[in-house]
LUMZA-442697 format. One record per atom (N, C-alpha, C): residue number from 1; atom name; z, x, y. Coordinates in nm, 4 decimals. Atoms other than C-alpha are relative to their C-alpha. Last residue first. Layout:
REM residues N
SITE  pos  site        zz        xx        yy
SITE  NUM    CA         Z         X         Y
...
REM end
This chain:
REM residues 107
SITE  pos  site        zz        xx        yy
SITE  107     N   -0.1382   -0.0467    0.0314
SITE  107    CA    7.3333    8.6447   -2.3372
SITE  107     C   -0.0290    0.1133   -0.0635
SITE  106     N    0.0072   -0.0025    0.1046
SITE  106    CA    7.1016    8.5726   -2.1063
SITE  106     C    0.1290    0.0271   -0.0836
SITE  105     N   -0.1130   -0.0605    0.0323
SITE  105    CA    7.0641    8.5130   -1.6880
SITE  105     C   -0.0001   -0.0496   -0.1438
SITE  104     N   -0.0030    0.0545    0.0971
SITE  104    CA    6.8118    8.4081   -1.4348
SITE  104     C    0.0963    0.0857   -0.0865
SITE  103     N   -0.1056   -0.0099    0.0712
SITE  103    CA    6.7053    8.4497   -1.1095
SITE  103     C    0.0233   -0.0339   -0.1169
SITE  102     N   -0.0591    0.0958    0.1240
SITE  102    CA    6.3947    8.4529   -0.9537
SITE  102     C    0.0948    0.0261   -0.0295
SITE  101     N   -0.1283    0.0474    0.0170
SITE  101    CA    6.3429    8.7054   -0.6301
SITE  101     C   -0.0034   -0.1365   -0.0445
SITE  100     N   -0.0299    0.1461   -0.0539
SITE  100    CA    5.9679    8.6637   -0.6078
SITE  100     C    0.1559   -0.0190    0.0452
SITE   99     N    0.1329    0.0606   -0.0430
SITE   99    CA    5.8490    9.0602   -0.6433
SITE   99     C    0.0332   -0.1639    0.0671
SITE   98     N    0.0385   -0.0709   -0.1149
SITE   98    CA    6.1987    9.2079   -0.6996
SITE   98     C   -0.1086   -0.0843    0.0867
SITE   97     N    0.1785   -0.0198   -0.0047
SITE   97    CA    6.2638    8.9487   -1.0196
SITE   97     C   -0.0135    0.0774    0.1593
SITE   96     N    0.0673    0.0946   -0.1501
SITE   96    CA    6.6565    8.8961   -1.0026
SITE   96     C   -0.1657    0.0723   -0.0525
SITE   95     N    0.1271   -0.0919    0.0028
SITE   95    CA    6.8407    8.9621   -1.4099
SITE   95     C   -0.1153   -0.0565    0.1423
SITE   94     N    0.0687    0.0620   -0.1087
SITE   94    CA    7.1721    8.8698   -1.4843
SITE   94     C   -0.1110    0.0715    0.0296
SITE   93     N    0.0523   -0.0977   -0.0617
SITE   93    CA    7.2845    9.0026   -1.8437
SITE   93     C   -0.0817   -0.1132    0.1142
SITE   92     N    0.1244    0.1132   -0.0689
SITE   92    CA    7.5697    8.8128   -2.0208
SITE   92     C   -0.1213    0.1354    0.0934
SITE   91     N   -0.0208    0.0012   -0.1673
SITE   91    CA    7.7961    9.0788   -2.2245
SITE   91     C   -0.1368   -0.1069    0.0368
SITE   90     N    0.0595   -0.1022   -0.0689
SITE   90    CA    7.8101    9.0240   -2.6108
SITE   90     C    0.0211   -0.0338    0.1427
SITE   89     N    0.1494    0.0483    0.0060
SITE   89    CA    8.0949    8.8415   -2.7650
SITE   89     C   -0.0619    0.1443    0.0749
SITE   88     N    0.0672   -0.0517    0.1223
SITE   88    CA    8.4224    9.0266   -2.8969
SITE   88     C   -0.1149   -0.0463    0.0027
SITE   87     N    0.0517   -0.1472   -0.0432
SITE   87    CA    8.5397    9.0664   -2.5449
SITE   87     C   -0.0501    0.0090   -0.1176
SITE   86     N   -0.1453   -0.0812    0.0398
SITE   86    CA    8.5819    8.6502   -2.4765
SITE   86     C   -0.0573    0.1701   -0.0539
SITE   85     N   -0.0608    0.0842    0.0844
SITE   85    CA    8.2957    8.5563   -2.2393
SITE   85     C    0.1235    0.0542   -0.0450
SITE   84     N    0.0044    0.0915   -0.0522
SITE   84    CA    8.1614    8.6902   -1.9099
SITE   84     C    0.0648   -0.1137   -0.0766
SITE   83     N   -0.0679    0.0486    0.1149
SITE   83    CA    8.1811    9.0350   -1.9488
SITE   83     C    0.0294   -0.1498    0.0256
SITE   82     N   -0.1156    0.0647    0.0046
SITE   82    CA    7.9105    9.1494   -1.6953
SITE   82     C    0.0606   -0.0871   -0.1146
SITE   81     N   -0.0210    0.0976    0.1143
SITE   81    CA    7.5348    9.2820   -1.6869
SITE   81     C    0.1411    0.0134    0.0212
SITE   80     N   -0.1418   -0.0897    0.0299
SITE   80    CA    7.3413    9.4192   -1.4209
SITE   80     C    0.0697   -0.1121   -0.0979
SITE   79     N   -0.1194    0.0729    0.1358
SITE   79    CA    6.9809    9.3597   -1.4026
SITE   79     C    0.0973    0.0824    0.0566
SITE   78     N   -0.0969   -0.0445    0.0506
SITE   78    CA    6.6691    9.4482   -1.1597
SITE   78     C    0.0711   -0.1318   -0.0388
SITE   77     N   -0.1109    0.0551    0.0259
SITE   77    CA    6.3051    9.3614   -1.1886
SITE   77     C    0.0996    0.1041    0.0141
SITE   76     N   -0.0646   -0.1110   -0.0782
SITE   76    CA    5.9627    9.4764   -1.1547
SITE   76     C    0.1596   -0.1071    0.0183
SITE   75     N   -0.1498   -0.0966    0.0802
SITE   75    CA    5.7953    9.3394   -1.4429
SITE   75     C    0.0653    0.0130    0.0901
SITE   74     N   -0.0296   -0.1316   -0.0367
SITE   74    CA    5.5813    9.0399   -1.2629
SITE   74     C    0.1198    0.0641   -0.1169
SITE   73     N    0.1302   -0.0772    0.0902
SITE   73    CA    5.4357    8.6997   -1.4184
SITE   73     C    0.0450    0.1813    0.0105
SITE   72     N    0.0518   -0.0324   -0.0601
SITE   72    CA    5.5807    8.4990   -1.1223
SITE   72     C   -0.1050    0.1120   -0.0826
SITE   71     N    0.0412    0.0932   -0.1303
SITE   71    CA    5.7592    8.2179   -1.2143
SITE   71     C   -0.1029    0.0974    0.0341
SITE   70     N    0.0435    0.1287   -0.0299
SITE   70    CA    5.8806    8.3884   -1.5544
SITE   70     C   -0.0633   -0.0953    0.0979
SITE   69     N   -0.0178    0.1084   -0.1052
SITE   69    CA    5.9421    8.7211   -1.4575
SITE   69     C   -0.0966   -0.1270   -0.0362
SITE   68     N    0.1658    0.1023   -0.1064
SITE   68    CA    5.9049    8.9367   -1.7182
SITE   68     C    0.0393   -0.1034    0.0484
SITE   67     N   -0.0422    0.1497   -0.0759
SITE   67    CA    6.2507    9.1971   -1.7896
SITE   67     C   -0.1643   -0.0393    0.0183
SITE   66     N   -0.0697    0.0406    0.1290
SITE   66    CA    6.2165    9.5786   -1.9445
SITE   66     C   -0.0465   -0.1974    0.0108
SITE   65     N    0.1434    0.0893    0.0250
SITE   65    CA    5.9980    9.6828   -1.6205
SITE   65     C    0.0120   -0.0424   -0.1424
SITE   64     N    0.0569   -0.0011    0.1127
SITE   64    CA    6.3648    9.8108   -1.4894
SITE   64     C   -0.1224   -0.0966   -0.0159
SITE   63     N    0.0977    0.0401   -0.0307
SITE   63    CA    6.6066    9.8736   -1.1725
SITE   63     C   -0.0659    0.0319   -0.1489
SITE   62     N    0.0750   -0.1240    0.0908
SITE   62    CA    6.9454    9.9151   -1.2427
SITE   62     C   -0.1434   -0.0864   -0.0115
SITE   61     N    0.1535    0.1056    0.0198
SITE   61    CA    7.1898    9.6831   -1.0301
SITE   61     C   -0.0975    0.0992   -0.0768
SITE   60     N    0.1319   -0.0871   -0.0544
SITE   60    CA    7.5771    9.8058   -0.9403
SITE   60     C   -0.1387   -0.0798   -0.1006
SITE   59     N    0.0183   -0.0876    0.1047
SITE   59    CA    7.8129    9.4761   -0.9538
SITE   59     C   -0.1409    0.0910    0.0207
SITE   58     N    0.0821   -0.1067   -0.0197
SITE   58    CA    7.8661    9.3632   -0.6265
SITE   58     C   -0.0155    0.1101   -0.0776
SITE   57     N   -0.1218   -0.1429   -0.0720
SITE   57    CA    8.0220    9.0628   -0.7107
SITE   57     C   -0.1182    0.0966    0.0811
SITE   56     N    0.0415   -0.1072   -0.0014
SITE   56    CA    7.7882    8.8710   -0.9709
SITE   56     C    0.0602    0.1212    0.1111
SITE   55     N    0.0025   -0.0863    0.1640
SITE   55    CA    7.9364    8.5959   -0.9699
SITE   55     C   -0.0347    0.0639   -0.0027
SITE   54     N   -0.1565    0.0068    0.0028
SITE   54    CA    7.9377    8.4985   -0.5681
SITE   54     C    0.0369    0.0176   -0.1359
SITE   53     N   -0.0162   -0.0926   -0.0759
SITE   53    CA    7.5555    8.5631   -0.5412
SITE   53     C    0.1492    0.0364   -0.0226
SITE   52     N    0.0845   -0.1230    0.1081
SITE   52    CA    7.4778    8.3271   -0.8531
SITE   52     C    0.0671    0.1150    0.0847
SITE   51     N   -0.0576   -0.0355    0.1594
SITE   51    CA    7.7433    8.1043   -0.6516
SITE   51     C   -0.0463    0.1145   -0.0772
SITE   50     N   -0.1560   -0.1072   -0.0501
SITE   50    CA    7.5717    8.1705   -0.2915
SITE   50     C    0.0908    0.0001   -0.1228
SITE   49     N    0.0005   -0.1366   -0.0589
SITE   49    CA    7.2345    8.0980   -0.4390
SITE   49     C    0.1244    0.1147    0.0083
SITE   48     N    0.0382   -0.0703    0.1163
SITE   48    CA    7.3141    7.7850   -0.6222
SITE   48     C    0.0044    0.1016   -0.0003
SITE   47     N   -0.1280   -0.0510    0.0682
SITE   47    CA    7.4810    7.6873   -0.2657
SITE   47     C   -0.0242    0.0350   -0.1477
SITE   46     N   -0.0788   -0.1222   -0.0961
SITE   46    CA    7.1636    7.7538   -0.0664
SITE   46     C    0.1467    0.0040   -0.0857
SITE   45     N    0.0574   -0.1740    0.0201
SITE   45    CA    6.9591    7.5710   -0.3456
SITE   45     C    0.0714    0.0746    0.0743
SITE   44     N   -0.0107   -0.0940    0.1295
SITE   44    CA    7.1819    7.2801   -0.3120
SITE   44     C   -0.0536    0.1114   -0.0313
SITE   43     N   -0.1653   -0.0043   -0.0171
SITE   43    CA    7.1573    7.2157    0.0539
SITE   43     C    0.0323    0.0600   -0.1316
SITE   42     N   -0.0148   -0.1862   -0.0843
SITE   42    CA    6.7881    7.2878    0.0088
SITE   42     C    0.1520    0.0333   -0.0119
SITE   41     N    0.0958   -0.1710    0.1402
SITE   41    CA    6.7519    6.9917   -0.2464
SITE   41     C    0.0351    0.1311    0.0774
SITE   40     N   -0.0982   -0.0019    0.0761
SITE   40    CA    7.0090    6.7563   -0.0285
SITE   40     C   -0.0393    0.1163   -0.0573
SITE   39     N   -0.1249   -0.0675   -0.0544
SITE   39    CA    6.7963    6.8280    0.2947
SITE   39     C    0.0796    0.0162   -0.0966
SITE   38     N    0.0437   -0.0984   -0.0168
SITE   38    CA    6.4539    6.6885    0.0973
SITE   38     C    0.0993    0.0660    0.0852
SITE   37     N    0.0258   -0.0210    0.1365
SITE   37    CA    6.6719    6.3798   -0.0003
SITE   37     C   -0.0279    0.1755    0.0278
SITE   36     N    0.1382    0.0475    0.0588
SITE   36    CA    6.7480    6.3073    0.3758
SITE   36     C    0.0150    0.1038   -0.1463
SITE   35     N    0.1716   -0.1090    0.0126
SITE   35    CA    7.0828    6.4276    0.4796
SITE   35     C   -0.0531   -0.0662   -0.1093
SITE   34     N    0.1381    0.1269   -0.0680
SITE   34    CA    7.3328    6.0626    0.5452
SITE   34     C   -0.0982    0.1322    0.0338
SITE   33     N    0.0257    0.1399    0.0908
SITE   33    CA    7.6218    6.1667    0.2237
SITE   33     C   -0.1704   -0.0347    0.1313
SITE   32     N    0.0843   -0.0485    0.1683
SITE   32    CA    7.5973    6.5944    0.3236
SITE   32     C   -0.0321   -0.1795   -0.0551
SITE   31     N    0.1683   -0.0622   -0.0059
SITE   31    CA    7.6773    6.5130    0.6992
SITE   31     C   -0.0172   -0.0203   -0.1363
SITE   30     N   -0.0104   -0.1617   -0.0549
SITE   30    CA    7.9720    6.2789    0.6000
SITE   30     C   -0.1246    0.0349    0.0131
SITE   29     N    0.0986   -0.0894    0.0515
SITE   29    CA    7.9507    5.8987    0.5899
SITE   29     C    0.0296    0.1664    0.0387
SITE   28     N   -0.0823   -0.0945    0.0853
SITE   28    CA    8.2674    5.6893    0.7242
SITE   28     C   -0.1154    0.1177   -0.0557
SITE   27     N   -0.0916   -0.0309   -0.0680
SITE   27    CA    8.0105    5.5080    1.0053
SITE   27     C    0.1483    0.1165   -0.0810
SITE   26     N    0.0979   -0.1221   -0.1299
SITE   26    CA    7.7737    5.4410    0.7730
SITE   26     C    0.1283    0.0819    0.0454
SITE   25     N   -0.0417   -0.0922    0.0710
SITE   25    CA    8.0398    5.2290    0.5095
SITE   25     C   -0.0939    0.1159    0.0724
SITE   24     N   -0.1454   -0.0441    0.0320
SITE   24    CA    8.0687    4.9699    0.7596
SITE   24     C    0.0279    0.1033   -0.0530
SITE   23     N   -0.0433   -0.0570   -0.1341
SITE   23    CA    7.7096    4.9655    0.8532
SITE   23     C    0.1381    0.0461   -0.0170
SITE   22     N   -0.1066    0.0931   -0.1232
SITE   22    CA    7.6585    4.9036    0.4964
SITE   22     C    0.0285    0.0805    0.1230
SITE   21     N   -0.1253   -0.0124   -0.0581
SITE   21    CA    7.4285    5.1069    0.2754
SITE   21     C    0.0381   -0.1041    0.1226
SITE   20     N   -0.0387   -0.0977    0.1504
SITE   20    CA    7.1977    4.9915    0.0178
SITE   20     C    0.1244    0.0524    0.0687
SITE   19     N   -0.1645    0.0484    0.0073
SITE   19    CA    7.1787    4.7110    0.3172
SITE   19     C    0.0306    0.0606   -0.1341
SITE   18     N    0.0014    0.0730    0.1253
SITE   18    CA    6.7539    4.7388    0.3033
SITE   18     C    0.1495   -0.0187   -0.0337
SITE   17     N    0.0633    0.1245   -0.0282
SITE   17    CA    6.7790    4.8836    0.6753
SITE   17     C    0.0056   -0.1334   -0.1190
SITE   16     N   -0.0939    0.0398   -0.1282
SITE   16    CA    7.0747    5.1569    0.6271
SITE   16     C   -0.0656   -0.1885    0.0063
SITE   15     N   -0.1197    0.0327    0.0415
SITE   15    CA    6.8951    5.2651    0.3232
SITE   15     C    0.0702   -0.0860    0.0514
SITE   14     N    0.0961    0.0916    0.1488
SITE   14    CA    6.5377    5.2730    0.4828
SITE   14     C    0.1396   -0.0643   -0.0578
SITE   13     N    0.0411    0.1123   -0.0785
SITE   13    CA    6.7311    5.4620    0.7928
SITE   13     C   -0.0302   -0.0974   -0.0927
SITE   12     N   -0.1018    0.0308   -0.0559
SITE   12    CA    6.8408    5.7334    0.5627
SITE   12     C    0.0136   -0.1880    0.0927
SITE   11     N   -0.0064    0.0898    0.1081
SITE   11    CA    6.5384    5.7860    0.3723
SITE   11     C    0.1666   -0.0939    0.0667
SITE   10     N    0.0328    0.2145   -0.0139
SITE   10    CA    6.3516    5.7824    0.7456
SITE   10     C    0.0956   -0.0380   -0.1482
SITE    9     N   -0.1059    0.0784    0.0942
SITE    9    CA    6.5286    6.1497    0.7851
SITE    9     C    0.0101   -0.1208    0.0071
SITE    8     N   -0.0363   -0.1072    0.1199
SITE    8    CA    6.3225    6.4270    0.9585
SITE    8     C    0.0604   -0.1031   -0.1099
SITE    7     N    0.1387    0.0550    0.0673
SITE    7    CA    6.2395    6.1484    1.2020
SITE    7     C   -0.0472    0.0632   -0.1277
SITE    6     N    0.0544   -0.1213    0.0239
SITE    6    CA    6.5799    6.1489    1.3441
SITE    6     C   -0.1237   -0.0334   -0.1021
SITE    5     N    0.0977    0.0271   -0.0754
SITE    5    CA    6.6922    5.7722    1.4885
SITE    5     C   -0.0813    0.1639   -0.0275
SITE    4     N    0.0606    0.0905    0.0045
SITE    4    CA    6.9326    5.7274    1.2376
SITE    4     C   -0.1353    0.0198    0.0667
SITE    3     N    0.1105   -0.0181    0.2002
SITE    3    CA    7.0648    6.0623    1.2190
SITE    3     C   -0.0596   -0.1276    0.0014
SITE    2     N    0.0384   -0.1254   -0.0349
SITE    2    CA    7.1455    6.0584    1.6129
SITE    2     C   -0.0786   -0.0199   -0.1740
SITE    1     N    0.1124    0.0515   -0.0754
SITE    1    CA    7.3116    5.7170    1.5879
SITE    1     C   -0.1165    0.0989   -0.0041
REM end
């Protein structure tokens, strides 16, 4: 009732109203199936985050103006790099942008 009537979240209601969803099948919905579009996108960025965050361990970080930040144009960057394939490839190198924190990762 509560997500229906939230104003943060008309795509929900719209759905509900045009019978894309069924009252029947409402009622079974989890949080993550009746958050508004613009809730799904964040929802995912916070768990993109915590993965990239959750691979990378707490491998040590080495600061460098080697790296250009795509989004933001900046050098200032750290990297750490990890064996990520079989041992006769090269190592993957993760690489955050200081200035925007971007992420991104090579082989």
């Amino acid at each position: 009732m509560f997500n229906l009537r939230d104003g943060n979240n008309p795509d929900l209601r719209r759905r509900v109203l045009t019978g894309e969803i069924s009252p029947e099948k409402l009622i079974t919905l989890s949080a993550e199936e009746m958050a508004s579009d613009k809730r799904k996108q964040e929802n995912n960025q916070i768990k993109e985050k915590a993965l990239f965050d959750c691979e990378r361990g707490l491998a040590a970080k080495a600061s460098t103006d080697q790296f250009k930040c795509g989004r933001c144009g900046q050098r200032k960057c750290t990297y750490y790099q990890m064996q990520t394939r079989s041992a006769d490839e090269p190592m993957t190198t993760y690489v955050t942008c200081v200035n925007c924190d971007n992420h991104w990762k090579f082989c």
